[in-house]
PDB file of N, CA, C and O in Angstrom, chain B, residues numbered from 101:
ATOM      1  N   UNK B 101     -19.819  -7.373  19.770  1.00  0.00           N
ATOM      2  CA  UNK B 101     -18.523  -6.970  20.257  1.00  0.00           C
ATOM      3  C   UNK B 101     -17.667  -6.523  19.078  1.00  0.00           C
ATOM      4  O   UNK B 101     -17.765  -7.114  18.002  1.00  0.00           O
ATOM      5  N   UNK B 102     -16.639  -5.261  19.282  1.00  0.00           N
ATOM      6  CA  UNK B 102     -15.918  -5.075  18.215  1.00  0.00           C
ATOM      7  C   UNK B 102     -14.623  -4.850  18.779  1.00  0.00           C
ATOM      8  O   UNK B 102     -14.661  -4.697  20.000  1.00  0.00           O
ATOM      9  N   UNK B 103     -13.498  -4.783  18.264  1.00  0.00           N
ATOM     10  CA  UNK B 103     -12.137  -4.285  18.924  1.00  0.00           C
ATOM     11  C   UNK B 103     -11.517  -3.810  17.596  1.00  0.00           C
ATOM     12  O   UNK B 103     -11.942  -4.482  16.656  1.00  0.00           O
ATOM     13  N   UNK B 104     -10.531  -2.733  17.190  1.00  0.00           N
ATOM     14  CA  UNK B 104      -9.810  -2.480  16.384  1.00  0.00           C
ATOM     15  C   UNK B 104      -8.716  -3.839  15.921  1.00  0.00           C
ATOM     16  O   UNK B 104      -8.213  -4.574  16.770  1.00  0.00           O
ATOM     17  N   UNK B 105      -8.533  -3.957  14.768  1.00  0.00           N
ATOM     18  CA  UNK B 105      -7.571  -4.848  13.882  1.00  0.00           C
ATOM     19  C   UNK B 105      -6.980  -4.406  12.863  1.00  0.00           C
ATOM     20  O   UNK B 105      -7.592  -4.016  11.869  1.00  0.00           O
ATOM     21  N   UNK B 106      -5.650  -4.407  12.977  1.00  0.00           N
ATOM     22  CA  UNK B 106      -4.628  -4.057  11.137  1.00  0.00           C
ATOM     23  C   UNK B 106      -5.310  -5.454  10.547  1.00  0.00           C
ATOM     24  O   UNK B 106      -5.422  -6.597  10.992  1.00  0.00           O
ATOM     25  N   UNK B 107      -5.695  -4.803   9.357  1.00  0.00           N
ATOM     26  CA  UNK B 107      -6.310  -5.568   8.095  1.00  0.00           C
ATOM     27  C   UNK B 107      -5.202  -5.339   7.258  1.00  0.00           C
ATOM     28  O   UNK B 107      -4.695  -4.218   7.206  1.00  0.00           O
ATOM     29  N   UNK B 108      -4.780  -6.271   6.606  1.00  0.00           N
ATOM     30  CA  UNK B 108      -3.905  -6.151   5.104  1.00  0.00           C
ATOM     31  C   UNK B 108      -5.109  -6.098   3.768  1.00  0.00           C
ATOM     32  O   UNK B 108      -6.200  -6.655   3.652  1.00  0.00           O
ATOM     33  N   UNK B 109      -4.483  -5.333   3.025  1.00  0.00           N
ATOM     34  CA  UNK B 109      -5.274  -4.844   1.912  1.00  0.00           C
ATOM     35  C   UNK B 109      -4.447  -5.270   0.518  1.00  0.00           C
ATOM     36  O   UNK B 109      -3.424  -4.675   0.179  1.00  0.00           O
ATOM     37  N   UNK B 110      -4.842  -6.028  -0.006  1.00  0.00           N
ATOM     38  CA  UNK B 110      -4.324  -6.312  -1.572  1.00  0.00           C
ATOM     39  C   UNK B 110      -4.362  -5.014  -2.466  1.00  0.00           C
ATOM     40  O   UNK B 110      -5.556  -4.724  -2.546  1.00  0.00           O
ATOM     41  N   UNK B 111      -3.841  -4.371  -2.963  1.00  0.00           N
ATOM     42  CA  UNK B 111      -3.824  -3.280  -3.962  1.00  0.00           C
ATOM     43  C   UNK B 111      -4.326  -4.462  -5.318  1.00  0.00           C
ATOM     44  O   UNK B 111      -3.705  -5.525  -5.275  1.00  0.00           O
ATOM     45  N   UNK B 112      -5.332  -4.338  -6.421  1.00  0.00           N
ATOM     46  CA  UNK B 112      -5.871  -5.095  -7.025  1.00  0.00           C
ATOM     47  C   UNK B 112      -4.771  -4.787  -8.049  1.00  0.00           C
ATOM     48  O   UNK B 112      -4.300  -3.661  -8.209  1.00  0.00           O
ATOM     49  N   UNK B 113      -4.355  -6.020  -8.814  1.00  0.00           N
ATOM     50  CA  UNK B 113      -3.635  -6.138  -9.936  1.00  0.00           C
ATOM     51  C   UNK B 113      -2.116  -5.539  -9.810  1.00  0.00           C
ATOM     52  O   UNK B 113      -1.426  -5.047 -10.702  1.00  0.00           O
ATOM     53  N   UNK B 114      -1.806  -5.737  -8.403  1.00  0.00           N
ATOM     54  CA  UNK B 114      -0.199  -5.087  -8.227  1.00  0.00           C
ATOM     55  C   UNK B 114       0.232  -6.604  -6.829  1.00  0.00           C
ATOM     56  O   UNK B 114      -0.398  -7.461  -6.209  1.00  0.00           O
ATOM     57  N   UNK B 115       1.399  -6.219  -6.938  1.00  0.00           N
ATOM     58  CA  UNK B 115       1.854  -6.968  -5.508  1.00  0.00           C
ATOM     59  C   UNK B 115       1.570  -6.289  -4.128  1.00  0.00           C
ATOM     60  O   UNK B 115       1.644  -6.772  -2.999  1.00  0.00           O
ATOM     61  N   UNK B 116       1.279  -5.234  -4.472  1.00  0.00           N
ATOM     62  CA  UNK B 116       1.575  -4.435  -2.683  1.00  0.00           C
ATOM     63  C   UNK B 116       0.376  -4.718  -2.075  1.00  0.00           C
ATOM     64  O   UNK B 116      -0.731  -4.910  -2.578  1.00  0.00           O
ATOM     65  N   UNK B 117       0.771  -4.720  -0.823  1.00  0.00           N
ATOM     66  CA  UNK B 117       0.017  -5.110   0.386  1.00  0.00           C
ATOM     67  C   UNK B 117       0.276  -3.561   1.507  1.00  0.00           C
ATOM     68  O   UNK B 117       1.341  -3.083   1.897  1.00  0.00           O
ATOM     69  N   UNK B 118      -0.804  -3.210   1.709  1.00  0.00           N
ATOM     70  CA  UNK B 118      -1.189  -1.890   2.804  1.00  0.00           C
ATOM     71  C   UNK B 118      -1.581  -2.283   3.992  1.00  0.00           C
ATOM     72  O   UNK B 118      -2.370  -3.227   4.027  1.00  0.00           O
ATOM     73  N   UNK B 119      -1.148  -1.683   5.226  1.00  0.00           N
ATOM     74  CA  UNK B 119      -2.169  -2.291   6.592  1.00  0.00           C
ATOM     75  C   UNK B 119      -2.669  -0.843   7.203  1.00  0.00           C
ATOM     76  O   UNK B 119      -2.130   0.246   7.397  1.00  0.00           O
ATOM     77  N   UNK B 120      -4.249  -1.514   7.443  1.00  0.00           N
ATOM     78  CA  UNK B 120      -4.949  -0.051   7.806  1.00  0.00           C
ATOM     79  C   UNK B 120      -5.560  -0.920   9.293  1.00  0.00           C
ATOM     80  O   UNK B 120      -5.508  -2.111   9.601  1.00  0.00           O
ATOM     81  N   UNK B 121      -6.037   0.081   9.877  1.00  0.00           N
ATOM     82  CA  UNK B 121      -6.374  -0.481  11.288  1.00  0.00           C
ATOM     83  C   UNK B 121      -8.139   0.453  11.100  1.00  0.00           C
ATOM     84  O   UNK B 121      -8.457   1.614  10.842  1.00  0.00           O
ATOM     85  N   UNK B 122      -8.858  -0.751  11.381  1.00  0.00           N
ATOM     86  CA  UNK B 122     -10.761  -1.234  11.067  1.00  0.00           C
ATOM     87  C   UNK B 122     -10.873  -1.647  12.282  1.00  0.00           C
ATOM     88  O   UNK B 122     -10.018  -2.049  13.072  1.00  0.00           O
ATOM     89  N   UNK B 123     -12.366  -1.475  12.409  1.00  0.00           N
ATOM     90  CA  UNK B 123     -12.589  -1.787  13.794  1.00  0.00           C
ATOM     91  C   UNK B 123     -13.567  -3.286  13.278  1.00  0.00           C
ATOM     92  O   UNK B 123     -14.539  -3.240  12.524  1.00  0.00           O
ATOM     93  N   UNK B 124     -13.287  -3.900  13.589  1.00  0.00           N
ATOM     94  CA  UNK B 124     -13.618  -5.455  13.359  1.00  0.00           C
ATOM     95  C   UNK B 124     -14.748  -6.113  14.424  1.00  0.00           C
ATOM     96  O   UNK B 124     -14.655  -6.090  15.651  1.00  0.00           O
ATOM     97  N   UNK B 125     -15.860  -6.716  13.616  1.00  0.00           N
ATOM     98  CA  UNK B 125     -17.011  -7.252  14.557  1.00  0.00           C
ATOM     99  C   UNK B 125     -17.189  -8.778  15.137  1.00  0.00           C
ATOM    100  O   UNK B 125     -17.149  -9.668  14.287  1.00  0.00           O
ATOM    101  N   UNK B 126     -17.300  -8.998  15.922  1.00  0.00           N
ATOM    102  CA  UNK B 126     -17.269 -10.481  15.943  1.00  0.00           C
ATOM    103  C   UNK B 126     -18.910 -11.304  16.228  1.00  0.00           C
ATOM    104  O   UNK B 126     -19.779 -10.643  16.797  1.00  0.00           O
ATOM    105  N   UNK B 127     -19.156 -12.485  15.868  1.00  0.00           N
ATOM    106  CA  UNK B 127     -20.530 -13.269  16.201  1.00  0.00           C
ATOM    107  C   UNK B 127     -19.866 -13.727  17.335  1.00  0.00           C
ATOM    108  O   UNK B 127     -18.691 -13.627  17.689  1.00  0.00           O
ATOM    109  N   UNK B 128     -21.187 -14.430  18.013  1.00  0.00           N
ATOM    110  CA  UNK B 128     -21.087 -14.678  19.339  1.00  0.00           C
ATOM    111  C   UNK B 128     -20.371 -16.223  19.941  1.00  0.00           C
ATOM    112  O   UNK B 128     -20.547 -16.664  21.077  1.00  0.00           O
ATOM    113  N   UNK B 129     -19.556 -16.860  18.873  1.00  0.00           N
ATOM    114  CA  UNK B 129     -18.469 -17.239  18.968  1.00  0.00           C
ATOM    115  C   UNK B 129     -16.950 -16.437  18.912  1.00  0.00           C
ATOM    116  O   UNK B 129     -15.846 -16.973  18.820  1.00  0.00           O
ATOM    117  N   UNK B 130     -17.180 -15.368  18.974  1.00  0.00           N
ATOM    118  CA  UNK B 130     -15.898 -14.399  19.158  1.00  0.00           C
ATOM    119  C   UNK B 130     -14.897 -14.870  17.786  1.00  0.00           C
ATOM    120  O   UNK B 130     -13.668 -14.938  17.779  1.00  0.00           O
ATOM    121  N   UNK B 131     -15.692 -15.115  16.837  1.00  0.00           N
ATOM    122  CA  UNK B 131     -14.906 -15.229  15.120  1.00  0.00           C
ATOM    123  C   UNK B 131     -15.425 -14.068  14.597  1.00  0.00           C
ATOM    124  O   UNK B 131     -16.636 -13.891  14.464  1.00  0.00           O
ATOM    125  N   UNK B 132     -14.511 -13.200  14.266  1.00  0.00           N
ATOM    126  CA  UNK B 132     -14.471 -12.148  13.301  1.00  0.00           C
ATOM    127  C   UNK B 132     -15.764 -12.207  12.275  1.00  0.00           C
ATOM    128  O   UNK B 132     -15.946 -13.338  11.824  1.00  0.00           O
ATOM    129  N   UNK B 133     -16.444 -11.473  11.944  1.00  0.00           N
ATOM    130  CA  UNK B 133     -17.796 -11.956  10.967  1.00  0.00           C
ATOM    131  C   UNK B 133     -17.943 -10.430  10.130  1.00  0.00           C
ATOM    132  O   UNK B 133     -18.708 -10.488   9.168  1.00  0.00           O
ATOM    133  N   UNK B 134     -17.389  -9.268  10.350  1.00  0.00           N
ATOM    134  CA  UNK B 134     -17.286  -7.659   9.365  1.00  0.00           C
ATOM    135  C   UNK B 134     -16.119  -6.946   9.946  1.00  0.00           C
ATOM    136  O   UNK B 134     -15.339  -7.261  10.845  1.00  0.00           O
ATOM    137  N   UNK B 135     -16.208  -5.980   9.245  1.00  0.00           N
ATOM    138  CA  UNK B 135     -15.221  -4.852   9.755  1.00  0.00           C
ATOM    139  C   UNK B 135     -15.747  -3.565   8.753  1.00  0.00           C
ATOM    140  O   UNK B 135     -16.077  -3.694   7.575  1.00  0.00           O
ATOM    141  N   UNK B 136     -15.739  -2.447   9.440  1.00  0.00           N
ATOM    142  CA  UNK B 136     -15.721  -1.258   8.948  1.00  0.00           C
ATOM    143  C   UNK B 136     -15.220  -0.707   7.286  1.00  0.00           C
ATOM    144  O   UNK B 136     -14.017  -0.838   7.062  1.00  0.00           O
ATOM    145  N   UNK B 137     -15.978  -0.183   6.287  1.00  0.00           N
ATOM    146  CA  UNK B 137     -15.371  -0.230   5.280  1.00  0.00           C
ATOM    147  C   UNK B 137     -14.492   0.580   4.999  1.00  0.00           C
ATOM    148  O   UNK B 137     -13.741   0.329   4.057  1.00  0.00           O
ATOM    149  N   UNK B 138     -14.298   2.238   6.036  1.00  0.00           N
ATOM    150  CA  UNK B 138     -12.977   2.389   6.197  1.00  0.00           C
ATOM    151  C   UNK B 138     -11.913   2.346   7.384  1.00  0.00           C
ATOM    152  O   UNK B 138     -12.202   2.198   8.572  1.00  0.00           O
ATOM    153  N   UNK B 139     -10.887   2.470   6.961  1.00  0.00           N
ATOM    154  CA  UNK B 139     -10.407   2.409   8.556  1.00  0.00           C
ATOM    155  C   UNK B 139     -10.647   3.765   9.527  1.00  0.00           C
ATOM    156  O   UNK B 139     -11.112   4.857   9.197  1.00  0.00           O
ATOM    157  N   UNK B 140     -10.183   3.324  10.792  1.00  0.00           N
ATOM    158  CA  UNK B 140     -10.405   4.332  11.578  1.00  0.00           C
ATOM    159  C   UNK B 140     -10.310   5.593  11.418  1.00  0.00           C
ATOM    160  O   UNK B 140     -10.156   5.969  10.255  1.00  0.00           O
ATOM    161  N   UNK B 141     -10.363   6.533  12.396  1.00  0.00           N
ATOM    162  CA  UNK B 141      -9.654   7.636  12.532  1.00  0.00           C
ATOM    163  C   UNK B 141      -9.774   8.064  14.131  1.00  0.00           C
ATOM    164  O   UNK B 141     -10.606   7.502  14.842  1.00  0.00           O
ATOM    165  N   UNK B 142      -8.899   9.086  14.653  1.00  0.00           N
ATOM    166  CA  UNK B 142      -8.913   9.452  15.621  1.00  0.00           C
ATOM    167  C   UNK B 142      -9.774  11.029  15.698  1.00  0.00           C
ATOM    168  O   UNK B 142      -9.875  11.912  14.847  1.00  0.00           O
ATOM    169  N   UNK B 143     -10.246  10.943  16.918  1.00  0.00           N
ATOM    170  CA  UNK B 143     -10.818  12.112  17.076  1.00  0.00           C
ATOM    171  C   UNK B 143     -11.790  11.646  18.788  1.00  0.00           C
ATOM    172  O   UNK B 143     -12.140  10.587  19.309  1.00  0.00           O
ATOM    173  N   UNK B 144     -11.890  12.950  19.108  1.00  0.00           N
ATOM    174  CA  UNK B 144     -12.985  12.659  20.034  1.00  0.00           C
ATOM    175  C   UNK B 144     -13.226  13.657  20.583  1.00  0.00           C
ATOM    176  O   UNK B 144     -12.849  14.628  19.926  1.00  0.00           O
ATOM    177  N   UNK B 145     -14.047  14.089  22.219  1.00  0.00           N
ATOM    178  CA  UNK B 145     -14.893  15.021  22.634  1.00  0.00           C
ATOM    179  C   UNK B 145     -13.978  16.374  23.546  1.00  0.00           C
ATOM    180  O   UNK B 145     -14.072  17.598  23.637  1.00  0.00           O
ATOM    181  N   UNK B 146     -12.796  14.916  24.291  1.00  0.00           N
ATOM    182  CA  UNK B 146     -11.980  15.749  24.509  1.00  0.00           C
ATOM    183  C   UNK B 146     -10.359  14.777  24.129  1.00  0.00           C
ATOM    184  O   UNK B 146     -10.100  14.240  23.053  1.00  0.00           O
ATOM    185  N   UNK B 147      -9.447  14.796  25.422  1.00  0.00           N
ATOM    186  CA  UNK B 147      -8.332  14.360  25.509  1.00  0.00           C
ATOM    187  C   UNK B 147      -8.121  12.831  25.469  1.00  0.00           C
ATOM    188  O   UNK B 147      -7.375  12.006  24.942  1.00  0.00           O
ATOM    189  N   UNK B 148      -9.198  12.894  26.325  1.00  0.00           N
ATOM    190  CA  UNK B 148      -9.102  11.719  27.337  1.00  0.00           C
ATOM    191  C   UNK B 148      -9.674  10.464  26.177  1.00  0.00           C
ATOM    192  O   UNK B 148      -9.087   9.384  26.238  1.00  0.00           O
ATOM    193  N   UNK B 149     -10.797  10.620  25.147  1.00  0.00           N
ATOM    194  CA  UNK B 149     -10.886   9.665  24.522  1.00  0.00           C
ATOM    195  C   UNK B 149     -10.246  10.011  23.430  1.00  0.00           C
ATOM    196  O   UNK B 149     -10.963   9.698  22.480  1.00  0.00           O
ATOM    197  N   UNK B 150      -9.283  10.486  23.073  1.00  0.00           N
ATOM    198  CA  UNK B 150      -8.611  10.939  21.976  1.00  0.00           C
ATOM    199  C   UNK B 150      -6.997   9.406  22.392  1.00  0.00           C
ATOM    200  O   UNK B 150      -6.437   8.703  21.551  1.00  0.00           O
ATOM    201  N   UNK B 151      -6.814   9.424  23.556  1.00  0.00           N
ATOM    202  CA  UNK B 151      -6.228   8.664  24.184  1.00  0.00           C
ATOM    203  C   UNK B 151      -6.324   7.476  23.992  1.00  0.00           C
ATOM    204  O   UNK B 151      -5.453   6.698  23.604  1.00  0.00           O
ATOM    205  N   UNK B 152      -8.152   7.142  24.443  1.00  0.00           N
ATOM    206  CA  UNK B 152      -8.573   5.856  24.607  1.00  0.00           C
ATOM    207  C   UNK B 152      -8.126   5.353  23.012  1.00  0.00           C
ATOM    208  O   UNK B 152      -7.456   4.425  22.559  1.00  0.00           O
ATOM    209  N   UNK B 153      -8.656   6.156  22.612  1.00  0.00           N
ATOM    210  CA  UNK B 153      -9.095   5.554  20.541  1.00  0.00           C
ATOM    211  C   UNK B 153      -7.661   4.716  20.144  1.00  0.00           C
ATOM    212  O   UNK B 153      -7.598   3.644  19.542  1.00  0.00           O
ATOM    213  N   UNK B 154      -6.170   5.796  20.835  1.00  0.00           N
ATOM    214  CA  UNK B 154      -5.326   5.387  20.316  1.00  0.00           C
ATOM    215  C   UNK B 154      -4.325   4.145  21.055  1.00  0.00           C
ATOM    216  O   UNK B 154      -3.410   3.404  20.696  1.00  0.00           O
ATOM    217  N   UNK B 155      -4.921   4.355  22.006  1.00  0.00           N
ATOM    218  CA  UNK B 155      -4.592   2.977  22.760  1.00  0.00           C
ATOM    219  C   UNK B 155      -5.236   2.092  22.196  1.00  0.00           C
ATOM    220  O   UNK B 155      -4.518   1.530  21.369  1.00  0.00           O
ATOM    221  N   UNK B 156      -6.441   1.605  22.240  1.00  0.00           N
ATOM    222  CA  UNK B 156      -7.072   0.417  21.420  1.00  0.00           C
ATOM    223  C   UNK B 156      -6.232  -0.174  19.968  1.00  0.00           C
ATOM    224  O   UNK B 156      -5.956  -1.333  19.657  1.00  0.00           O
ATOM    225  N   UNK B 157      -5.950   1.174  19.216  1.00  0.00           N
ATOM    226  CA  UNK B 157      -5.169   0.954  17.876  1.00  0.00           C
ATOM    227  C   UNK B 157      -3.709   0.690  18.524  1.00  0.00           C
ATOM    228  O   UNK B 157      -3.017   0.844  17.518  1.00  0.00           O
ATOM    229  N   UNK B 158      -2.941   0.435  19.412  1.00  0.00           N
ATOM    230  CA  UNK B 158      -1.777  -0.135  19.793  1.00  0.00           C
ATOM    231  C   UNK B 158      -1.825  -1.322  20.177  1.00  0.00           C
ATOM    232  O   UNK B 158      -0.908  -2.144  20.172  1.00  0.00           O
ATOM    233  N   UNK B 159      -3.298  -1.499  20.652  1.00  0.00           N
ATOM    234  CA  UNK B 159      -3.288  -2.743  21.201  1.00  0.00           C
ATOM    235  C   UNK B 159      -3.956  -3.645  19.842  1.00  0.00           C
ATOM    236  O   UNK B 159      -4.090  -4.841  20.099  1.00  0.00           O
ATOM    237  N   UNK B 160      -4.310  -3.297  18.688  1.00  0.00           N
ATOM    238  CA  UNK B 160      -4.254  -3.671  17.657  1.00  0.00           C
ATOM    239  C   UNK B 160      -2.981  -4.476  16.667  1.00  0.00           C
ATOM    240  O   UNK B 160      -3.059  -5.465  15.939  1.00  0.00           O
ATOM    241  N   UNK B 161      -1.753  -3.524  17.026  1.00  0.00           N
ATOM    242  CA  UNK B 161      -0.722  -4.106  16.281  1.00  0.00           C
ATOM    243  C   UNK B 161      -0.221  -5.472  17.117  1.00  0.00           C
ATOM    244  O   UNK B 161       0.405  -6.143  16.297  1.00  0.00           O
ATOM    245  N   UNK B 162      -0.235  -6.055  18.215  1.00  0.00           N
ATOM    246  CA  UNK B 162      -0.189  -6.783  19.222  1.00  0.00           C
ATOM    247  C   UNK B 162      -0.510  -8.385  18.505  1.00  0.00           C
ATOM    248  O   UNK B 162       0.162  -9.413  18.588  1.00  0.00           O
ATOM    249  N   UNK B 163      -2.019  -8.077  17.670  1.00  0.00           N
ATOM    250  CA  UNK B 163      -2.985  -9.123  17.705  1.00  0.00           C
ATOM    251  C   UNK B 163      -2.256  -9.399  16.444  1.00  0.00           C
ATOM    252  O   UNK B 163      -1.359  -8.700  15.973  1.00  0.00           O
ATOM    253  N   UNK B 164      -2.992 -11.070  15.690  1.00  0.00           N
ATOM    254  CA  UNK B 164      -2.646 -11.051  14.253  1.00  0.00           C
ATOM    255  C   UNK B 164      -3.540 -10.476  13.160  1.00  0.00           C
ATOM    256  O   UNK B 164      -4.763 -10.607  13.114  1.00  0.00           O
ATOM    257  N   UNK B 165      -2.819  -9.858  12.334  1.00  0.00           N
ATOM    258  CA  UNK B 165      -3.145  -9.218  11.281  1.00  0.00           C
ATOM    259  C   UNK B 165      -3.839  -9.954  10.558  1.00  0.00           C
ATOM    260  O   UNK B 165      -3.433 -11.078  10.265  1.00  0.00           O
ATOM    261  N   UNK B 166      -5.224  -9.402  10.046  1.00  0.00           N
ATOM    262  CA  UNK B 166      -6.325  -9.987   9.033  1.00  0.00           C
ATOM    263  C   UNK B 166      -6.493  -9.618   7.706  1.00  0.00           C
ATOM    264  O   UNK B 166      -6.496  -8.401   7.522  1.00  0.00           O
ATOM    265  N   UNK B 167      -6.683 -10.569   6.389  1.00  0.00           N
ATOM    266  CA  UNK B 167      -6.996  -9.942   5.709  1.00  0.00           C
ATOM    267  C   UNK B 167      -8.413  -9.848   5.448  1.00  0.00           C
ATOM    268  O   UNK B 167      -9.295 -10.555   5.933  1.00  0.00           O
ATOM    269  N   UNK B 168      -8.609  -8.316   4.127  1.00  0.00           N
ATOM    270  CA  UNK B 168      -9.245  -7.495   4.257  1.00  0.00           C
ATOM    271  C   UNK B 168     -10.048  -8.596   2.999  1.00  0.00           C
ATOM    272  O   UNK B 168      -9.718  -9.717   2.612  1.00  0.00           O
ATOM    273  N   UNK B 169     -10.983  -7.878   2.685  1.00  0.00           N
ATOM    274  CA  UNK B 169     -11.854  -8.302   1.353  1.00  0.00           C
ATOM    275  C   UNK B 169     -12.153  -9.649   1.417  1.00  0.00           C
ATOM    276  O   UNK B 169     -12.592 -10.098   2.476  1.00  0.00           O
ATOM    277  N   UNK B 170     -11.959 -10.501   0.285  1.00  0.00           N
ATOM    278  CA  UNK B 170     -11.988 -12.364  -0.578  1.00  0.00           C
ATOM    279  C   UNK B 170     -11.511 -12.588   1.116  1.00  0.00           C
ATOM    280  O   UNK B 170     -12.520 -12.754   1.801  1.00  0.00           O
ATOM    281  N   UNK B 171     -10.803 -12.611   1.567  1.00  0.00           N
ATOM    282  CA  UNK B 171      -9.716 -13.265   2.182  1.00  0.00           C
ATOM    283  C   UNK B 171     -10.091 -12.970   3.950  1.00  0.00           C
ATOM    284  O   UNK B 171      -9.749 -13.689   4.889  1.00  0.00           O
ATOM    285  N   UNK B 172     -10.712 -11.977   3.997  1.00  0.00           N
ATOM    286  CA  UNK B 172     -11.310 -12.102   5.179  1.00  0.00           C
ATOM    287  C   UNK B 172     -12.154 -12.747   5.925  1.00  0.00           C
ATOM    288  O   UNK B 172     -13.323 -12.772   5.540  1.00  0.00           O
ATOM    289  N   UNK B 173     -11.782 -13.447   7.205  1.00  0.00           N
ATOM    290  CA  UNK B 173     -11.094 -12.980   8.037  1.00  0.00           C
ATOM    291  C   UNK B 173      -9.758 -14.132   7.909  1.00  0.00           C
ATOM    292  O   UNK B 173      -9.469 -14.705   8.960  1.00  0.00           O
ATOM    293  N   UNK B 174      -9.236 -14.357   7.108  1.00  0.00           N
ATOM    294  CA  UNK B 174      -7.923 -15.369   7.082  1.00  0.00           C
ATOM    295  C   UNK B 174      -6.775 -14.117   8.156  1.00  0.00           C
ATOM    296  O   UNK B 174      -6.812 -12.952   8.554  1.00  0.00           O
ATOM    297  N   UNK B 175      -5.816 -15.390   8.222  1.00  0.00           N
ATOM    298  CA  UNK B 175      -5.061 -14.250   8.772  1.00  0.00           C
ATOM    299  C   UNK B 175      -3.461 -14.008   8.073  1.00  0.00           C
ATOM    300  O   UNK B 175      -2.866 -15.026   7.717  1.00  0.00           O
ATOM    301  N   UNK B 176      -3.033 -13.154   7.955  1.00  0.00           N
ATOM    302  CA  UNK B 176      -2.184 -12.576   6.832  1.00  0.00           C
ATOM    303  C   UNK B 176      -0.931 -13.428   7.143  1.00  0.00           C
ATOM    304  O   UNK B 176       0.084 -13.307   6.458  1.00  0.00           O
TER     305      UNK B 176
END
């Protein structure tokens, strides 16, 4: 199973923190276990899943935010 998730991203050796939206995998306890090494993008065949893609990524900002890398899947 996978669903889209904003991951926070450490910029290495700075303070800033980035959020990108990954489509995130889970084991069959439904705990987060990978995610995509980049984030998404939109696109599709026609309209209609051009739609779907970006609905999923709304229903992303909803959930809690994960971090990315060391720290994954903690949550931000």
């Amino acid at each position: 199973m996978w669903n889209h998730r904003v991951l926070a991203h450490k910029v290495q050796g700075q303070k800033e923190i980035y959020l990108e939206i990954h489509e995130v995998y889970y084991d069959d306890n439904n705990k987060p276990n990978g995610y995509t090494k980049d984030p998404v993008s939109v696109g599709g065949s026609d309209k209609k899943e051009i739609i779907w893609a970006l609905n999923r990524m709304l229903e992303s900002v909803d959930k809690p935010i994960l971090w990315a890398d060391e720290k994954f899947p903690a949550v931000y």
